[in-house]
N, C-alpha and C positions, 0 to 999 in steps of 0.2 A: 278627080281627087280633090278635097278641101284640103284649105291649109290646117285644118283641123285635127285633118286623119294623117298630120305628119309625126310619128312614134318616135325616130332617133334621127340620126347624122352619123356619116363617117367618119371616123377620128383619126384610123390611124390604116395603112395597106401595108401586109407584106407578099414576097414573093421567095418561094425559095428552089432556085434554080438546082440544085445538086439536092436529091433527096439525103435530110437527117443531117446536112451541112447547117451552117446558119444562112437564113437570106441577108433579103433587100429592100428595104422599106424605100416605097415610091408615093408619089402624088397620084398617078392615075394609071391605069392597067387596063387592056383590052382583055374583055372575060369570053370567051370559046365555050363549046359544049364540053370540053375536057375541063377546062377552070381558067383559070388566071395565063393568061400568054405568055409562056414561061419558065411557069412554076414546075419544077419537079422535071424536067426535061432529062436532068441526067441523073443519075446514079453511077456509086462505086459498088465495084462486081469482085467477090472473089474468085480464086480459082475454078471455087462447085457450081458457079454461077448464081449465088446466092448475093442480095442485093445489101451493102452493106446499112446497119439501123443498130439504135440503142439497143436494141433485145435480139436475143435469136429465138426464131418462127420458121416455121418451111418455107418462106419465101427470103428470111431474111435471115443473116447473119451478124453478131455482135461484133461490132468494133470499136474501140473506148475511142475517149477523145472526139466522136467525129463534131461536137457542139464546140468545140474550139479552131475548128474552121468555117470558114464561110465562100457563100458564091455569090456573086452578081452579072449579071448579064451586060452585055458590051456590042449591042448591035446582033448580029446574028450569032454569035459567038458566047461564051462564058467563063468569066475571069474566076480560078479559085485561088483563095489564099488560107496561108496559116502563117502567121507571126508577120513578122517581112517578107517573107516566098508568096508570089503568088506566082500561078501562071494560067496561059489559055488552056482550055480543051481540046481547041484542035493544036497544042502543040503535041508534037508526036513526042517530048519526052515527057509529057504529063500522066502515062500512067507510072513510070519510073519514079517522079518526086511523090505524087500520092501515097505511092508502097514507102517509100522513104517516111513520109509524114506520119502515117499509123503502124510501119512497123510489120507489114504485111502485104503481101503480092495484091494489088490492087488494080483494076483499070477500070477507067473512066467511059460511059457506056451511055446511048438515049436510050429511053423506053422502049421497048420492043414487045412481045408478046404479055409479060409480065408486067402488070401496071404499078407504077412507082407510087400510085393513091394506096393508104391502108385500105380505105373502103371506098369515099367519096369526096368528090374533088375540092369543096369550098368546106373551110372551117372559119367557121362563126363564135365569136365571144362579146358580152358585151361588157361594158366598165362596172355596171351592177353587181353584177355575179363579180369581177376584179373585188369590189369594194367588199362582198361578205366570206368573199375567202380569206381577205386577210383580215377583218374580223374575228371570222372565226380561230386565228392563228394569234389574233391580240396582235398585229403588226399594223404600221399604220400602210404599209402598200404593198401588191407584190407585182414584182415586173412582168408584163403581159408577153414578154418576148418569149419566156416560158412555158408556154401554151401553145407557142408556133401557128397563132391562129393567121387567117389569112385577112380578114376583117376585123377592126376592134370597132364596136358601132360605140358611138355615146347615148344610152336611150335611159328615159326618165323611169326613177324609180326603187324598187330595191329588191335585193334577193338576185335568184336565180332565173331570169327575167322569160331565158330565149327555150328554157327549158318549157314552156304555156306555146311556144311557136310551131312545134311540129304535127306537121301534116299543114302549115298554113305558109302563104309565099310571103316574100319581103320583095315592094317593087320600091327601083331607086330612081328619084328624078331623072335621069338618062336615059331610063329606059329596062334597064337588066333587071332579071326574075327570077330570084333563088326560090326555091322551093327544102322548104325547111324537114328533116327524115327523121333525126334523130342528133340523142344526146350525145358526145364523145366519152369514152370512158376511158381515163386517163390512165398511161403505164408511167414506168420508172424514170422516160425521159424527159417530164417535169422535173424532175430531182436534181439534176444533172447538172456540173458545172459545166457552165458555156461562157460566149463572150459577152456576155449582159449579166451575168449572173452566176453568183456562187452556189455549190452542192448546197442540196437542203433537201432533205429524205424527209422531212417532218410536213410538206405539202401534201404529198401522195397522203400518206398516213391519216393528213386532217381531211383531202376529200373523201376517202374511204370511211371513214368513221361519220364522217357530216352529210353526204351525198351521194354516195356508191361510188367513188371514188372518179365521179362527172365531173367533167366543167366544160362551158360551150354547146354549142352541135355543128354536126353535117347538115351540109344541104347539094343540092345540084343544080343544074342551072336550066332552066326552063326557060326562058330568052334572054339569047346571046344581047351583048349591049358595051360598056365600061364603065368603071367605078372610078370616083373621085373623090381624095379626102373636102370634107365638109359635104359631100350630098346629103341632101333629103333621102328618109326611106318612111316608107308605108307599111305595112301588114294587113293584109289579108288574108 
C-alpha cells in the first residue's frame, strides 16, 4: 500500500455491550468474526423471549426508554446503568432492577441461538455523509451517537461517501478487513431521545425524503485484526 491510497482515518469507536442500550466509546477494540469484542453480547429478554429494541419485529419486542440507559464493559463482566443505578450482569438481582427501570418483566441474557445483530456485525459511517444530513436538515451538526454506528471514519470529501463502498473492502493499518455489503436503512431509533441526544422525528423523515431513508453501511469482517482511533484505512 502507498501512502497515496490512504482514503480516511478513524475518528471515533463505539461498542455497545447490551443490545439498543447506549454504549461505550473506546480507543481500541479487538474485532472477531462476530465484530467488535464485545459488542452486543447481551440483550434484555422479555417474557415471549423476545429481544428487547426500539421497534417491534418477530424477533424483537418494543421497549421505550431503552436509549436512556447505557452499558459498558468491566473486564469480563458488564456494568449497566440508568440515571445513578447501575449494576453488574452477573448480579443475580439485575434482572429485577432492569424490570424495575423499563417498567416491565425483563432479564438480562447473552446471545444465544438468536443473534443480537439486525443483520451484520460492523456498522460504518463516515463524517461526510454526518456533514450532508445536517445540511440537508439546515443544522450546523448532528450527533453521530445517533446512528449507533460502530466506526465514525474521517474520510475526505462530500456527500454520501461510503454508499460507492459496497461490494469493496476497507483495510486498516493493523491489519483488519471489513468487507463493505450494503447501505443501513434507518428506522425510528435515530429519532429517539437518548443520552446524547434530544427526540427529533424530523431526521428519519429528511433521510427518507433525501436518500431512502439510508445513512452509513454494513459490513463484515473478512480479517480478524483491531481497530484504533487515528488508524489509517484503504479501500479496495
Amino acid at each position: 500500500m502507498r501512502a497515496a491510497d490512504v482514503g480516511g482515518t478513524v475518528l471515533r469507536i463505539w461498542r455497545y455491550p447490551v443490545k439498543s442500550l447506549g454504549g461505550e466509546e473506546v480507543q481500541k477494540v479487538d474485532v472477531e468474526g462476530r465484530g467488535l469484542v464485545g459488542d452486543r453480547q447481551l440483550g434484555l429478554y422479555n417474557s415471549a423471549g423476545k429481544i428487547a429494541s426500539g421497534k417491534e419485529m418477530r424477533r424483537f419486542c418494543r421497549v421505550p426508554g431503552l436509549l436512556m440507559a447505557s452499558a459498558r464493559c468491566a473486564g469480563e463482566d458488564v456494568v449497566l446503568t440508568r440515571g445513578e443505578r447501575s449494576v453488574l450482569a452477573s448480579d443475580p438481582t439485575v434482572h429485577d432492577q432492569v424490570s424495575e427501570w423499563f417498567s416491565l418483566p425483563l432479564a438480562v441474557a447473552r446471545e444465544h441461538e438468536v443473534s443480537h445483530f439486525d443483520e451484520l456485525p460492523i456498522s460504518l459511517l463516515t463524517t461526510a455523509a454526518l456533514a450532508q444530513l445536517a445540511d440537508w436538515m439546515g443544522i450546523s451538526a448532528v450527533e453521530p451517537s445517533r446512528f449507533r454506528p460502530n466506526l465514525l471514519l474521517d474520510w475526505p470529501g462530500a456527500g454520501c461517501l461510503e454508499d460507492g463502498w459496497i461490494g469493496r473492502t476497507l483495510v486498516f493499518s493493523g491489519g483488519l478487513r471489513l468487507e463493505v455489503v450494503h447501505p443501513i436503512t434507518r428506522c425510528v431509533m435515530v429519532t429517539q431521545e437518548s443520552l446524547t441526544a434530544p427526540a427529533d422525528p424530523s431526521i428519519l423523515s429528511t433521510l427518507a425524503d433525501r436518500h431512502d431513508a439510508c445513512l452509513g453501511v454494513l459490513a463484515r469482517v473478512a480479517q480478524t485484526g483491531s481497530v484504533s482511533v487515528g488508524e489509517q484505512i484503504w479501500l479496495e
